[in-house]
N, C-alpha and C positions, 0 to 999 in steps of 0.2 A: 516631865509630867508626874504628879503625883495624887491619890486618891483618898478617900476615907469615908468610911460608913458612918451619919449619926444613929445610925440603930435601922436594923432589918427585922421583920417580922410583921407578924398581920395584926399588929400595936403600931405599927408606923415604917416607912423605910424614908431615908434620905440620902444619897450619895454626893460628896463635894469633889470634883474634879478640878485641878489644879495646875495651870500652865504658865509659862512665861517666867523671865528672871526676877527675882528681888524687887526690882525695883517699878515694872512692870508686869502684876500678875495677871493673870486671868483665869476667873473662880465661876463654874456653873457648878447647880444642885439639880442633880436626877431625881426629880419626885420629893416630896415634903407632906410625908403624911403624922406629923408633929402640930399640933399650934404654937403660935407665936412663943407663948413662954418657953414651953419644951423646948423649939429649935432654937429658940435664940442661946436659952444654955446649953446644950449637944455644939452647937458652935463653936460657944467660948471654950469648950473642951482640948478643940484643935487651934486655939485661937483667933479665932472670928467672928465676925458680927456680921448683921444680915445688910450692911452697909458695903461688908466685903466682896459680896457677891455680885456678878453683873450679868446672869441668866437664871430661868428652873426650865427644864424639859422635863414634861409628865409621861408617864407608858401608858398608862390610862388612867379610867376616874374613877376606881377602887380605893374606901377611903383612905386606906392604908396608905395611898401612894397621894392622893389628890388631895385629902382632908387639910391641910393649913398653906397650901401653894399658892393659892390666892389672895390669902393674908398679908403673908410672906413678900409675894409682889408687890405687894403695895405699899407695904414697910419697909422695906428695900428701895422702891423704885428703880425694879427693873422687867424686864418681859418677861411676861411665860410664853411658853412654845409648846403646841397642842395640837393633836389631830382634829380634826371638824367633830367628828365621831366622838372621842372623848370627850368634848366640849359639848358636842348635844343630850350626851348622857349623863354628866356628870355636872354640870353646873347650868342654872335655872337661870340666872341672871350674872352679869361680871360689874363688881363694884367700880364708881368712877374713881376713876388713876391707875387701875391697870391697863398695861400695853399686852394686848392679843396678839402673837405671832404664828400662821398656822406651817405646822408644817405636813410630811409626807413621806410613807413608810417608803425605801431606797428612793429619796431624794435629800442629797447632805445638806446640814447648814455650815458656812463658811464665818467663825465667829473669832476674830481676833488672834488667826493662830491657829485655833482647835477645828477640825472638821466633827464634826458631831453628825452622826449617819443613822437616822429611824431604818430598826430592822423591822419587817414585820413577824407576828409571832402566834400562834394557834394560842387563845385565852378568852374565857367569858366575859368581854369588857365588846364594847361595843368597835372601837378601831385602834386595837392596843399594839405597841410597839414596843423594843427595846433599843438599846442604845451599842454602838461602837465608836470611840470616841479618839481621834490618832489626832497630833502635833505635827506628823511630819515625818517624824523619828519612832516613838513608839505607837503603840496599839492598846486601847483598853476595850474588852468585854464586856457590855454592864446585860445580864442575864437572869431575871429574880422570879418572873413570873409568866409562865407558860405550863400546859398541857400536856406537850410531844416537840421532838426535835421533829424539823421538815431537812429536806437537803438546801431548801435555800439559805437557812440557817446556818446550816457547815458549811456553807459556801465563804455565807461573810464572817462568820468567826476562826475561820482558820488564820494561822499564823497572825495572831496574837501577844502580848508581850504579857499581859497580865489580862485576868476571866475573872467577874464575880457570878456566880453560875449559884442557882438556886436549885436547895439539894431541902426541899419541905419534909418531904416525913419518908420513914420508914413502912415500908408496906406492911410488913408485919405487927407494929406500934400501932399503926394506924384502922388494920385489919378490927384489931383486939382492943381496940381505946374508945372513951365514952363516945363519941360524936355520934347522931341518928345516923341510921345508915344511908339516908339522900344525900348528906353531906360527907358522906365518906367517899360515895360517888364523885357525886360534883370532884372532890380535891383530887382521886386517882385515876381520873377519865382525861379524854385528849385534851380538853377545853380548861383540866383545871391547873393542877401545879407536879411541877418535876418531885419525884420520890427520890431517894439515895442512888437505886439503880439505874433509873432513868438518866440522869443527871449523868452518872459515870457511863453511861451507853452513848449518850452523846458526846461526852470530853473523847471516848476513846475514836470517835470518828474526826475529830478535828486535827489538822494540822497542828505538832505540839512544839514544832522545831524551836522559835522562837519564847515559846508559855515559861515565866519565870515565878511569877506569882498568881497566886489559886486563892480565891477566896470564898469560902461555904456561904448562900446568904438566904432569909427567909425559911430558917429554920424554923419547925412548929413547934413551941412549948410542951405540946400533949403527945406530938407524934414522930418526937425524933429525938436523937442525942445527938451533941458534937461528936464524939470519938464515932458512932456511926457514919456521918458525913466524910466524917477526915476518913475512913478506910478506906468507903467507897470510891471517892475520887482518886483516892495516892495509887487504889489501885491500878487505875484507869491512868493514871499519869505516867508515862515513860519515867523509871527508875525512881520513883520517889516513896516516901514513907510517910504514913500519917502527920508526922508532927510537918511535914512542908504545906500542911492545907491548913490553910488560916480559916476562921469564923468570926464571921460577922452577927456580933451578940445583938438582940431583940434592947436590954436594960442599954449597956456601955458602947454600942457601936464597933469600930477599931479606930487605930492609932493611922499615922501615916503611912502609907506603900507607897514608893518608888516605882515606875513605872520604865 
């Protein structure tokens, strides 16, 4: 199994998750908050076309995450996979040729190989979820948008083989940076997004026996730096140093991870 960010941030997130050999693969996209031209070229970046793909699983209907998933379906032709909730908040009507699939926070889907597991997750969306996504053999975390760790949280992301874990702002950047202060709220309250320390207060409660790769994701432009992220977490990582914590850039996305 292998992963790759077309771009994290509250511009858009998209995750492509990648299984099976050569000559049978099997490619879902976590969220597509891109339109069609954007994703199509973040795609062809890691060489792919939206022809490649044969799922999207949404965390909720934030546009960041929802805004071109539906397009996308339908240019692809293939399902999206969505909480009810999601789909009552975030979309008004579903165009003809998309295929609805619902699914259900700890209830897996069984898709070609991949088990793909809605976790559920404390967040201001009306039934939002995140993702853990295992082959068989490894384990991925997909982590970007939450408030507060819960224990059921540590539950399912322990022992893990690779975590994209969202590390948004610095409390102190965030503290002292323009946004009105209801929205400084909203982002450092239970319901809104993990801060640097947050983020590392959770990794360090996790099972890390297995964690080979760390990836920063949903970094805020205004309220955070990478070398910030990267400190935070290496801290929090059993024996590692900043430069072991990758980031997942808002403009370029990342390259491939190994899983």
């Amino acid at each position: 199994m292998r992963f790759a960010s077309l771009g994290s941030g509250s511009e858009g997130n998209a995750l492509v998750v990648e299984s099976g050999g050569p000559a049978l693969p099997i490619r879902v996209l976590i969220d597509c908050g891109f339109g069609p031209v954007r994703a199509r070229q973040r795609l062809e970046r890691l060489g792919l076309a939206p022809r490649d793909l044969h799922a999207i699983f949404v965390t909720h209907e934030h546009g960041d995450h929802l805004g071109g998933a539906v397009r996308l379906a339908k240019t692809a032709g293939i399902p999206l996979h969505i909480t009810r909730g999601t789909l009552a908040a975030g979309l008004r009507e579903i165009p003809d040729g998309v295929t609805l699939r619902f699914i259900e926070a700890d209830r897996p889907v069984e898709l070609e190989g991949l088990r793909i597991e809605p976790v559920p997750v404390p967040h201001d969306a009306r039934e939002p979820v995140q993702f853990v996504v295992d082959d068989g053999a490894r384990r991925l975390g997909v982590l970007t948008d939450l408030g507060q760790s819960t224990p059921h949280l540590v539950r399912r992301l322990s022992r893990l083989d690779a975590l994209l874990l969202e590390c948004n702002h610095d409390p102190r950047l965030l503290h002292e940076g323009p946004y009105p202060w209801a929205l400084k709220q909203r982002i450092a309250g239970p319901w809104g997004h993990l801060g640097n320390d947050a983020a590392a207060a959770l990794l360090a409660d996790l099972d890390q026996s297995r964690l080979r790769t760390l990836v920063a994701a949903h970094l805020s432009r205004s309220n955070n730096r990478p070398e910030l992220a990267r400190a935070a977490l290496a801290a929090a990582w059993a024996g590692a140093r900043p430069d072991d914590v990758q980031v997942a850039d808002q403009d370029r996305g990342t390259g491939w991870f190994a899983v």
